[in-house]
N, C-alpha and C positions, 0 to 999 in steps of 0.2 A: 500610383494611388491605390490603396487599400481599400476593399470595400466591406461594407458591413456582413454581405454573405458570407465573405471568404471568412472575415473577423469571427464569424457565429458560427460557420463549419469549425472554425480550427476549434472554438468553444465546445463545440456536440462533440469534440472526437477526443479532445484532452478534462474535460472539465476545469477550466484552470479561467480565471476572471479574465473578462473584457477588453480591459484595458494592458493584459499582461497579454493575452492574443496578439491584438493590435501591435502593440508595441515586438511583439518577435515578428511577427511577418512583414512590419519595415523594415526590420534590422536583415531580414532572411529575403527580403527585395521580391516577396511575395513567392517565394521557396516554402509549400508547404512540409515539408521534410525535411528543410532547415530549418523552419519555427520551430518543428514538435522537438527537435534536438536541442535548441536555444530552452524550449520549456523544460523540458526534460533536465537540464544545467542546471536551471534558476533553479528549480523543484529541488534537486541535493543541496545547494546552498543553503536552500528553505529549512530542508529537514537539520541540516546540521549548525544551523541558526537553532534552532527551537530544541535540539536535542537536550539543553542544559534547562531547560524547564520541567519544571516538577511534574509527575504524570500522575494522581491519585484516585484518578475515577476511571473509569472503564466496565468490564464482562468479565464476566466469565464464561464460557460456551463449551460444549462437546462437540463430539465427531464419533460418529460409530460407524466404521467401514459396511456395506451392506452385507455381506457375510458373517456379523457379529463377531468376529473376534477378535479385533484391533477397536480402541477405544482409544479417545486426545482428550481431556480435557487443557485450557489451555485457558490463561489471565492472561488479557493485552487491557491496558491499563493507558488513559489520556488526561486532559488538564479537566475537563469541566464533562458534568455527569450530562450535560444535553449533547457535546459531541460522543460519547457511549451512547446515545441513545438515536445516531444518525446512521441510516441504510447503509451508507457507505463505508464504517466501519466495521458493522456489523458481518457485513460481506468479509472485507479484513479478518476478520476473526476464524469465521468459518475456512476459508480458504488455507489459513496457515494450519488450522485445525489438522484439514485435510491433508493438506500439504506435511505434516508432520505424520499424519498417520502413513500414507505414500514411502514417504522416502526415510521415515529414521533414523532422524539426525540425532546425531548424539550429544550436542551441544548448542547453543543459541547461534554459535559463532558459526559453525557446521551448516545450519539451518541458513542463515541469511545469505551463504555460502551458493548454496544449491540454486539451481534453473527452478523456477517456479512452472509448477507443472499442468499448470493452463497456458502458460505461455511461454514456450522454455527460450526465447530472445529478450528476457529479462529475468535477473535473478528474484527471491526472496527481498534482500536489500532494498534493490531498485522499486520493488510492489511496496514495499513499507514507504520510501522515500517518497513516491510516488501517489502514496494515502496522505500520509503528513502535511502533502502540498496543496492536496483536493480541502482537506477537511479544515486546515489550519492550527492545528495541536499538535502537540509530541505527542507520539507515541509509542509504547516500548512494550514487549513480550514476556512481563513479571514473570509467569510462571508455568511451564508447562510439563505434561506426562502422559505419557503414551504405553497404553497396557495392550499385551497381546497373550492369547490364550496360552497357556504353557507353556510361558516365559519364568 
């Protein structure tokens, strides 16, 4: 039997609904590390469910490395202008910002490519797929550039 703590832990630690909790830690026979992996699954299926929707609202945000000389601006782009306007994408934004300023990827492909550098046991991709599933929208990395001084 499952109980609501365990349900509401697994809730505080993935942000992912209730009922999608619940339902991994029966399936994971109350294996919290086989839930967040069952969540973790569902989440990519999610994302590549919703990839084919339109994405025309979103940010735009910079990143200015503290030593001033590397600069990101960067368009990530989702379906409805109230999730652009949620913490949690927000975060998104910046993070790839950063994450772009970091590492220098040369292409989108490159980019989703790379160990995300808060947390390098998940890529770029994984941190997208992983937003997608929190937030409930596609969302996709329109346009990005990265200037560095004497370049």
């Amino acid at each position: 039997m499952i109980s609501g703590k365990d349900v509401s832990k697994l809730r505080a630690e993935t942000s992912v609904g209730i009922m999608d909790c619940k339902k991994a830690l029966e399936k994971a026979k109350g294996d919290f590390k086989k839930a967040k992996e069952l969540l973790k699954k569902k989440g990519t299926i999610k994302a590549a469910k919703k990839s084919e929707r339109t994405a025309n609202q979103g940010i735009i945000t910079s990143y200015i490395h503290a030593n001033g000389k590397i600069g990101v601006l960067i368009e990530l782009s989702c379906e409805t202008d109230f999730a652009a306007k949620n913490p949690l994408f927000n975060q998104l934004a910046h993070d790839i910002a950063m994450q772009i300023a970091s590492m220098n990827p040369k292409s989108e492909k490159e980019l989703f490519g790379q160990d995300f550098i808060k947390d390098p046991d998940m890529t770029v991709k994984e941190l997208m797929e992983e937003n997608i599933s929190k937030i409930g929208e596609n969302i996709k990395v329109k346009r990005l550039i990265r200037y560095q001084l004497g370049e």
